[in-house]
C-alpha positions as CSV (number, residue, x, y, z in Angstrom):
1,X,0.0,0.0,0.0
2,X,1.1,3.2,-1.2
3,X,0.2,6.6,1.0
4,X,1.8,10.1,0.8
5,X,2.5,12.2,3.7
6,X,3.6,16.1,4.5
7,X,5.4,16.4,6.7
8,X,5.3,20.6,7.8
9,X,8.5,22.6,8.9
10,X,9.0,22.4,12.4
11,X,8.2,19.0,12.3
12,X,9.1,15.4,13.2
13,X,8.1,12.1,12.4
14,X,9.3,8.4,13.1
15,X,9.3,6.4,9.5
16,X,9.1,2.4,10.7
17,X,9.3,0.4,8.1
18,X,7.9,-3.5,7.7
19,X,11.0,-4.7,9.4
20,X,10.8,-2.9,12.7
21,X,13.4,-0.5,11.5
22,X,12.8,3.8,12.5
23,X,14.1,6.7,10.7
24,X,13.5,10.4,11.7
25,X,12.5,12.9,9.7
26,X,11.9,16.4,9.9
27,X,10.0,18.6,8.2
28,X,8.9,20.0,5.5
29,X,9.2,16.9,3.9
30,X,7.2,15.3,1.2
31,X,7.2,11.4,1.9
32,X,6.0,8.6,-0.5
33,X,5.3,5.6,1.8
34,X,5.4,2.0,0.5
35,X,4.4,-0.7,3.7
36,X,6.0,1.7,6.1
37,X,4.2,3.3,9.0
38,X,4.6,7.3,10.2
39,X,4.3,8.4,13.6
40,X,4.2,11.8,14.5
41,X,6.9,12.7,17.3
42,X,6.4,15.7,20.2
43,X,8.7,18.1,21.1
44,X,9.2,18.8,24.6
45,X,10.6,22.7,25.9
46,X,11.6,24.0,29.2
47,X,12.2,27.7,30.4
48,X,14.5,29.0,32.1
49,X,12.7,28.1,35.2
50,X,12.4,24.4,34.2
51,X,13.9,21.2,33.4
52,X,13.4,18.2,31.8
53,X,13.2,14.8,33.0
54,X,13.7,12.3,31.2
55,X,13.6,8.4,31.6
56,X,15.6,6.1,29.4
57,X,14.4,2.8,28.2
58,X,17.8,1.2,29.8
59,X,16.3,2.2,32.9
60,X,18.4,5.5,33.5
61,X,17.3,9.1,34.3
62,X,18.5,12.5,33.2
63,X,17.9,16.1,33.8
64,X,18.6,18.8,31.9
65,X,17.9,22.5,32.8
66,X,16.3,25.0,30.6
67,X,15.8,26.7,28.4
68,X,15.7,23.5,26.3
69,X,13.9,21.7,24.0
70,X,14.3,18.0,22.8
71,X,12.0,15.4,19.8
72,X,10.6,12.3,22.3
73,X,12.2,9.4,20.6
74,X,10.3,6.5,21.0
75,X,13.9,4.0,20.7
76,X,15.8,6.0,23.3
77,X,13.0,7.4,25.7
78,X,10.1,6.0,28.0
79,X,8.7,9.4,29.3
80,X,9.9,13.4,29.4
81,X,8.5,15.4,31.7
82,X,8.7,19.2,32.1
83,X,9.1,20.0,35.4
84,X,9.3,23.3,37.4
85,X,12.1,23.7,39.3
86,X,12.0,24.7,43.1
87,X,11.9,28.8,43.8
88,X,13.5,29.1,47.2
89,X,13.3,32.6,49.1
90,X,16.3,34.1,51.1
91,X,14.1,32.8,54.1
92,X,13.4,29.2,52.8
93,X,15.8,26.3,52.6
94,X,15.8,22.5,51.2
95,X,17.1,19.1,52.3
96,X,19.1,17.8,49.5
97,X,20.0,14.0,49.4
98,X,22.5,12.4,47.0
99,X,23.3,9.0,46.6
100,X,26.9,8.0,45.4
101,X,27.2,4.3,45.2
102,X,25.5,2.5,48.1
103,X,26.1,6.1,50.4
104,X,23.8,8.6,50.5
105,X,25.1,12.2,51.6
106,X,22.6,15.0,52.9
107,X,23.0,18.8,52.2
108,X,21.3,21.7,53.2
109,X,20.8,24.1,49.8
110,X,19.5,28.0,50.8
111,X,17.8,30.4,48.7
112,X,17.4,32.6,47.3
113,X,17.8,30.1,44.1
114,X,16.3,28.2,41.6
115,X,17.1,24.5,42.3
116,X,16.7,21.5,39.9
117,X,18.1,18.0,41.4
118,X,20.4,16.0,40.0
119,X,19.3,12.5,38.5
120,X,20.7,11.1,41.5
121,X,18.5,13.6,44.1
122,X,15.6,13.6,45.9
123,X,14.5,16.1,49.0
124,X,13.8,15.4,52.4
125,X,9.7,14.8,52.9
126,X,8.9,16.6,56.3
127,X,5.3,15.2,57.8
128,X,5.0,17.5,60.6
129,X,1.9,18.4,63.3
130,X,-0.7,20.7,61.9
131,X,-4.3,22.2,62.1
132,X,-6.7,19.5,62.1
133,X,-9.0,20.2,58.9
134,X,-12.4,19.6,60.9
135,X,-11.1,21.5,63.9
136,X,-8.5,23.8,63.5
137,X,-8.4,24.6,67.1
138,X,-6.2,21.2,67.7
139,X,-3.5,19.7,66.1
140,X,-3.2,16.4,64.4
141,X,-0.1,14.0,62.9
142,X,0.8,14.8,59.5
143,X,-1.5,17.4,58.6
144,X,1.7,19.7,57.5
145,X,3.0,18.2,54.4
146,X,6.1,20.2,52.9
147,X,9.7,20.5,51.6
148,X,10.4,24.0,52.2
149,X,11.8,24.9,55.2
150,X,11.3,28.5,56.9
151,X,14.2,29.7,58.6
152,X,12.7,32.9,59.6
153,X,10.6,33.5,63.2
154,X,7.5,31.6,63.0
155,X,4.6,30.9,65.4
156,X,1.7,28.2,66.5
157,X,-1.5,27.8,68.2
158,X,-1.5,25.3,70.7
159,X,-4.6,24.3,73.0
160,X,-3.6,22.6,76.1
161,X,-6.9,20.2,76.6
162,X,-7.7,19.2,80.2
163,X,-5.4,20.2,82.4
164,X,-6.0,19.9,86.4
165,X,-5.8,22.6,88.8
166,X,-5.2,21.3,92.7
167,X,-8.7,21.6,93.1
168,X,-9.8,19.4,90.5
169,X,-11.2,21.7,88.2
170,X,-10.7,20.9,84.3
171,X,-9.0,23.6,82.0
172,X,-8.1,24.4,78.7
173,X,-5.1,26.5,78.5
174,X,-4.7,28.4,75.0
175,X,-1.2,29.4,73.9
176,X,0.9,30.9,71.2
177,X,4.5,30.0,70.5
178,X,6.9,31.9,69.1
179,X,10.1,30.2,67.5
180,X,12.9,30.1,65.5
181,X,14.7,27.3,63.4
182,X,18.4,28.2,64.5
183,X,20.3,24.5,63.4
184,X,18.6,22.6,60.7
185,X,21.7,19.7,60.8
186,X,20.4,19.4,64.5
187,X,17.1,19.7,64.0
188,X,16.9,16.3,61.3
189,X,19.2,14.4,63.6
190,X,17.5,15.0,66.6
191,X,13.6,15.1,65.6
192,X,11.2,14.0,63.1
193,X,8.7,16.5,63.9
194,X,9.3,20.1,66.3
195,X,6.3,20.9,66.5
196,X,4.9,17.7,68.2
197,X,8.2,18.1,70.3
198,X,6.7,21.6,71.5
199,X,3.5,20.1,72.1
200,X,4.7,17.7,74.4
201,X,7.0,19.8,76.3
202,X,4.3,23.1,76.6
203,X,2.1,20.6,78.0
204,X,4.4,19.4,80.6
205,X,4.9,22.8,81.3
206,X,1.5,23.7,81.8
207,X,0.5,20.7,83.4
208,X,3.5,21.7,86.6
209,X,2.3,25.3,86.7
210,X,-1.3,24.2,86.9
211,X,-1.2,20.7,89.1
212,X,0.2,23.1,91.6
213,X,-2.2,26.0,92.1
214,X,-6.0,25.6,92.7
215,X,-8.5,27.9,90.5
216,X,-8.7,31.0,92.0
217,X,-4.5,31.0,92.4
218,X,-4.2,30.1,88.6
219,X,-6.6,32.9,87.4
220,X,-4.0,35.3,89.9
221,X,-0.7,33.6,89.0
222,X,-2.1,33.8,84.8
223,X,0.5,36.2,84.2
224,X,3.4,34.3,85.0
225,X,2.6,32.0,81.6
226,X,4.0,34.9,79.7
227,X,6.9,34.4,80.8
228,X,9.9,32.1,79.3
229,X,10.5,30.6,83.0
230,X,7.4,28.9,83.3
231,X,8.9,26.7,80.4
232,X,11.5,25.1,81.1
233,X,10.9,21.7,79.3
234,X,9.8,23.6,76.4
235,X,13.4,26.1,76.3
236,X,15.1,22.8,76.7
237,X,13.6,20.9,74.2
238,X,13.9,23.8,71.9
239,X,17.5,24.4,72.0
240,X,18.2,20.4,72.2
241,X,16.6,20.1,68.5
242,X,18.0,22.9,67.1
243,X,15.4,25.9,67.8
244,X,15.0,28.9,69.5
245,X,12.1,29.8,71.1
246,X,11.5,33.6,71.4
247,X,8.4,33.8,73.5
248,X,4.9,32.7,74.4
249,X,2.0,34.2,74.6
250,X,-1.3,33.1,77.3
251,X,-4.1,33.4,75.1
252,X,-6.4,32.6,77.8
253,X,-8.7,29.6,79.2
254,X,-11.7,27.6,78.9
255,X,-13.7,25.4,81.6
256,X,-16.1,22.7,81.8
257,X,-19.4,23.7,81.1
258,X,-20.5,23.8,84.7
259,X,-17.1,25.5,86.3
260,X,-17.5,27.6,83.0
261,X,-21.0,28.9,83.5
262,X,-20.3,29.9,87.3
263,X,-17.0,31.6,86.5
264,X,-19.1,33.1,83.3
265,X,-22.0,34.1,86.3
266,X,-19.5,35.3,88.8
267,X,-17.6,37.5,86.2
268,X,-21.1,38.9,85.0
269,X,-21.8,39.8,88.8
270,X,-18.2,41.4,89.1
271,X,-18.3,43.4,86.3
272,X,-21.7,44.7,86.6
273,X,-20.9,45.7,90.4
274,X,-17.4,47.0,88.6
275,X,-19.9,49.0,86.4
276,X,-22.4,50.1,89.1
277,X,-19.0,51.3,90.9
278,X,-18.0,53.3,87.8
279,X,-21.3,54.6,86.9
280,X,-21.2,55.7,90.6
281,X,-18.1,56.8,90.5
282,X,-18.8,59.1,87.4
283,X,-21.9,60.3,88.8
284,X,-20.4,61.2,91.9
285,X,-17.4,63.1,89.5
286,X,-20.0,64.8,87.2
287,X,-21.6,66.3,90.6
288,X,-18.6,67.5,91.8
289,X,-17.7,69.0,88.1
290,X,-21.2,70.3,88.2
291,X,-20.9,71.8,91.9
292,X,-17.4,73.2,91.1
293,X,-18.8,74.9,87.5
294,X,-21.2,75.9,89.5
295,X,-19.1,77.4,91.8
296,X,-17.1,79.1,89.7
297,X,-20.1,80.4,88.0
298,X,-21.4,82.0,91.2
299,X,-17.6,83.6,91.8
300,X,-17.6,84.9,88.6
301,X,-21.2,86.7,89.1
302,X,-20.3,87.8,92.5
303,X,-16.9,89.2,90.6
304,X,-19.4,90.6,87.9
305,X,-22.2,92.3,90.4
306,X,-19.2,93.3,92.8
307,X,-17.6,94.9,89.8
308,X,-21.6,96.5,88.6
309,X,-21.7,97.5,92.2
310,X,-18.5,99.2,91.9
311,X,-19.3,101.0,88.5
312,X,-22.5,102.0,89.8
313,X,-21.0,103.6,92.9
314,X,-18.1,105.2,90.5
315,X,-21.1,106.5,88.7
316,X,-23.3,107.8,91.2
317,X,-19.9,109.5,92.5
318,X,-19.3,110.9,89.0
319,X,-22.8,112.7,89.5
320,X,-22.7,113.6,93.3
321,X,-19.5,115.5,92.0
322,X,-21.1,117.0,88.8
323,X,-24.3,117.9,90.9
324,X,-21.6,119.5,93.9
325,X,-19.9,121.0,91.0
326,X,-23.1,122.7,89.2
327,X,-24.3,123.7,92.6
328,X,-20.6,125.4,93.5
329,X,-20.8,127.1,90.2
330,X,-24.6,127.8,90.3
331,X,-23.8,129.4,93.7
332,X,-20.2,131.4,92.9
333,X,-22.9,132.7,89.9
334,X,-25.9,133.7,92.4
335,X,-22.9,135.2,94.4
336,X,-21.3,137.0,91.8
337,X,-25.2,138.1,91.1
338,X,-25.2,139.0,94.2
339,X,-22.4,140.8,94.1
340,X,-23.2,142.7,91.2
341,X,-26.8,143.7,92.5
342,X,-25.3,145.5,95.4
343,X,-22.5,147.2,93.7
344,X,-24.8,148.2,91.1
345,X,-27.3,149.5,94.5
346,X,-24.2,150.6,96.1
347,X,-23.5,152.8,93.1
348,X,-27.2,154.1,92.8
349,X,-27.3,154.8,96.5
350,X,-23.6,156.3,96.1
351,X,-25.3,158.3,93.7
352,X,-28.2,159.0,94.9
353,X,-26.2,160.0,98.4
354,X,-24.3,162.2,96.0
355,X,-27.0,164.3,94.4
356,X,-29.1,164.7,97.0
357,X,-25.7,166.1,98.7
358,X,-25.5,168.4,96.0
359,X,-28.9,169.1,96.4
360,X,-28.4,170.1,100.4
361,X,-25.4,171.7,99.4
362,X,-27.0,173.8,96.7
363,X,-30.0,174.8,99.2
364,X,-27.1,175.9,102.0
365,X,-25.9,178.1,99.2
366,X,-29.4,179.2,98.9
367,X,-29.5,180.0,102.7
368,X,-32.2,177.5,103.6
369,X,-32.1,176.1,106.7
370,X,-31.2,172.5,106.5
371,X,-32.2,171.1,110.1
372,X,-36.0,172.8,109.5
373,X,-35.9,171.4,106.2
374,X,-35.3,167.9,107.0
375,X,-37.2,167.8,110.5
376,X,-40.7,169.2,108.1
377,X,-39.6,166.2,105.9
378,X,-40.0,163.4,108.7
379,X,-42.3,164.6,110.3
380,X,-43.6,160.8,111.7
381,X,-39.8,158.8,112.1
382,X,-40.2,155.2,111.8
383,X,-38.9,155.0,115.7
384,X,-38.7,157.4,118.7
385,X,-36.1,156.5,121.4
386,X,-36.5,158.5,124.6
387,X,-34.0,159.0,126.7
388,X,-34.7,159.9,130.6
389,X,-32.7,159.8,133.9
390,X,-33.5,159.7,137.6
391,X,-32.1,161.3,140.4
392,X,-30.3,158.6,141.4
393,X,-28.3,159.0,137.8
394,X,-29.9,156.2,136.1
395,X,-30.7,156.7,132.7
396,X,-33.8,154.7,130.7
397,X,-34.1,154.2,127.3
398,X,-37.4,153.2,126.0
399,X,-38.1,153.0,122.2
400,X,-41.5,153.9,120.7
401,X,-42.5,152.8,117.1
């Protein structure tokens, strides 16, 4: 059978003939086929943040970093995959493991880089503790699946479920730990998983400060699980698998459901009288803020009447004086009046004194006699005073009007 085939540029195929036998051809290509078979071949391409992987038939296995591209060959390969390789941060790091022979070597690789293993490399798997997925609140085995390491700080949650106080009462002791990853050698030789380590060892912790104190002294000693000395099993633990831990935080507690709702009831009753107090308190400040507005209110209307009262009196002075003043002037005027009047009747008498002087004077010259003259004018005087005497030489004066 006879068949012709294109083959396009950019192209490969696999030519296999009736004896088993492959040739490859690329493109373009125009192919007259005679009992031979065509099978169209992929080319595989990595970026420069990828690699290839690919398997051999004779069992081997080789990578090859991008940017790359290579025809499958269907004598030579079994599979090529394009892979991504691993983006590490500065704050990130890998467990690298090589095998040489029958050894296997570990290394510790650190970003920042872009890492793509060897044929002959895998990385370290670490299962660790985690949030339970139905109940985050807790933590279960394996939940934290990763190979990325963070070597920056980093924290948890932790519950501490059921611990006993000396008087028997049943907490739950919330905490938040902050750590470190200081040696990761140490860390792989030492532990399979920190985080359960610090589970165990916070509750041991917790467990001695609690066992120890009954209920009311734990609510008063709560502070003290702030502090790094109340954890000694946890600092020891830390430091023997290669961590640091910085601090930890009490988050608070939970009780059982009875101890819970009388602790809920007496806290209500606290802070309600707390709040009575206050509201007390506040009233009793806002009367005292409203007595002492209320005295300076009244100090600064005495101030203000005193000073009315003063401006009034300054006043009423102002006039007394004005009136004192008109009535000075008012009287040196009637005086001057006064004055005037009897000059001016002075004069007119002076006058007057004067004329009828030259009037007597002028009748002397005349020869009239003056004392005849004046005794015919009064006639009737306005008062007669009589003088008369006694023997004895005392005289008597009576007056007659």
């Amino acid at each position: 059978m006879i068949s012709i085939k294109t083959v396009r540029q950019g192209e490969r195929v696999a030519i296999w003939d009736y004896k088993g036998r492959v040739e490859y051809v690329d493109g373009p290509r125009r192919l007259i086929l005679f009992r031979k078979s065509i099978e169209p071949l992929r080319q595989y391409c990595a970026g420069a943040d990828q690699y290839l992987s690919i398997e051999f038939v004779d069992g081997h296995c080789e990578h090859q970093r991008g940017p790359i591209s290579i025809w499958y060959d269907p004598v030579q390969h079994l599979s090529i995959d394009v892979i991504t390789a691993l983006e590490l941060d500065s704050h990130e790091a890998i467990v690298v493991y090589r095998r040489i022979g029958n050894e296997v070597h570990r290394r510790v690789e650190r970003g920042p880089m872009l890492f793509v293993p060897e044929e002959n490399e895998w990385l370290h798997d670490f299962r660790w503790h985690g949030a339970d997925p139905k109940d985050p609140a807790h933590k279960v085995p394996r939940a934290l699946n990763f190979n990325k390491l963070r070597v920056i700080p980093d924290q948890t949650y932790y519950l501490v479920d059921e611990v006993r106080t000396a008087d028997d009462a049943l907490l739950t002791v919330k905490l938040m730990i902050f750590f470190e990853l200081s040696d990761i050698e140490k860390m792989l030789d030492q532990t399979h998983d920190p985080i359960a380590d610090f589970i165990n060892a916070v509750t041991a912790d917790v467990v001695d400060f609690t066992g120890t104190r009954s209920f009311e002294a734990f609510k008063q000693d709560t502070e003290q699980l702030n502090e790094l000395e109340s954890y000694q099993n946890l600092l020891a633990r830390a430091a023997r698998i290669g961590y640091q831990v910085n601090k930890v935080v009490y988050r608070g507690y939970t009780a059982g459901e009875t101890l819970q709702t009388m602790h809920d009831s007496a806290i209500e009753a606290r802070t309600r009288l707390k709040l009575d107090a206050e509201t007390e308190i506040q009233a009793q400040e806002l009367a005292d803020v409203q007595l002492a507005r209320e005295a300076i209110r009244a100090e600064k209307r005495q101030e203000m009447e005193s000073k009315q009262t003063e401006h009034d009196i300054h006043l009423q002075r102002l006039q007394h004086d004005e009136q004192i003043h008109q009535q000075a002037e008012l009287q040196l005027a009637d005086e001057e009046t006064s004055r005037r009047v009897n000059q001016i009747e002075l004069e007119h008498q002076r006058a007057k004194n004067e004329e009828q002087g030259r009037y007597l004077a002028a009748m002397r010259e005349m020869q009239i006699d003056l004392t005849r003259y004046l005794v015919a004018q009064y006639q009737n005087p306005d008062r007669l005073i009589r003088i008369s005497g006694d023997h004895d030489a005392n005289l008597h004066l009576h007056e007659e009007n």
